[in-house]
N, C-alpha and C positions, 0 to 999 in steps of 0.2 A: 814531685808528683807521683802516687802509687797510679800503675795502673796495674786494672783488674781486669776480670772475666767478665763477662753482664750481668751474669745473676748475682755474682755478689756488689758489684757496682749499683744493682738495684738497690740493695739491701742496705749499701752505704750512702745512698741518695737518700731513701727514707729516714736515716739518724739525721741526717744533715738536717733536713726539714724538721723533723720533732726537735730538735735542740734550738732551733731558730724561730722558734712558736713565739715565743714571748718578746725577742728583740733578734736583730740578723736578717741578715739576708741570705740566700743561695742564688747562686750565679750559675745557670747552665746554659753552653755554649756547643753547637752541633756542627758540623764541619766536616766536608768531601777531601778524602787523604788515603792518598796509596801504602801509606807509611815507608813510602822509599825516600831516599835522595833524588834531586834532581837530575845525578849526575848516573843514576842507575836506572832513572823513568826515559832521560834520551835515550841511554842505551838497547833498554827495551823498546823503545819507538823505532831506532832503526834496527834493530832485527828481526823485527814486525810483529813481535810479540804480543798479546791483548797483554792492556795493565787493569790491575786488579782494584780497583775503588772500595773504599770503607769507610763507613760513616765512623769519625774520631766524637767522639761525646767528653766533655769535660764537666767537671763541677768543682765548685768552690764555694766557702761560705767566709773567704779572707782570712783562714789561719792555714786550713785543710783542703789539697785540692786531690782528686779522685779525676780518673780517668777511665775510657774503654774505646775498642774500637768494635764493629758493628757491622759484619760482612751482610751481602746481598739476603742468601739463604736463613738470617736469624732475625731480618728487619723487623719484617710485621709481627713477630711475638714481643720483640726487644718492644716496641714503640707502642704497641697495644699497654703493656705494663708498665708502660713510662706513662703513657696516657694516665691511668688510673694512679699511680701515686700523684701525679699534678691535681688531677680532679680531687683529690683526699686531700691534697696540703697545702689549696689553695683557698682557705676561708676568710680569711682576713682583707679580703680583694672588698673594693665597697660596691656596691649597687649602683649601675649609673640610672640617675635620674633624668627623668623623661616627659619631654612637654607634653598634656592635652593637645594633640591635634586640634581640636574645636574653639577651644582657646585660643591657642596662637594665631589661628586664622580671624577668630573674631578682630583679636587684637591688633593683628596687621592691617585691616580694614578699617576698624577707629582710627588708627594712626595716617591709613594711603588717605580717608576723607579729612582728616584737618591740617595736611598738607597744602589741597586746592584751595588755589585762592579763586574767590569767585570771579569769573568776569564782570569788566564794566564796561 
């Protein structure tokens, strides 16, 4: 697994997705990670130390996996441009199709009246 910087992790996400146009997948996974051991974040705990959280970002497209991590102060640029390459390299998603309101209602109606059976 390379890891990188973000800005080039960006730029290696973007190839990922253009290579994957035609057949593939990419796989990204987001994940809260001090990047310590656990045996260094006890430590920090009892010497009352604040521990330092970072978003770990991974990708894969099953041959090639690319990583980053994603401190407090670089989130909202990181994410904002993560946003916008998904919104660019997600076109092949289908449309979901969506009932007529007015329709279904009719239709649940025809259905609720030939259920009753009449009284005798």
């Amino acid at each position: 697994m390379v890891h990188l910087q973000p800005d080039p992790f960006l730029n290696e996400l973007t190839s990922m997705f253009e290579k994957s146009t035609e057949t593939g997948s990419v796989w990204v996974t987001l994940k809260r990670s001090s990047l310590k051991s656990k045996v260094q974040r006890n430590k920090m705990k009892t010497a009352g130390s604040p521990i330092e959280y970072r978003c770990l970002v991974r990708a894969t497209d099953g041959k090639k996996t690319i990583a980053t991590s994603v401190g407090m102060k670089d989130h909202q640029r990181f994410q904002a441009s993560y946003a916008t390459i998904l919104k660019a390299h997600m076109t092949a998603l289908k449309k979901r199709e969506r009932k007529d309101k007015k329709k279904a209602v009719e239709t649940d109606k025809k259905e609720g009246d030939s259920k009753k059976k009449p009284k005798v």
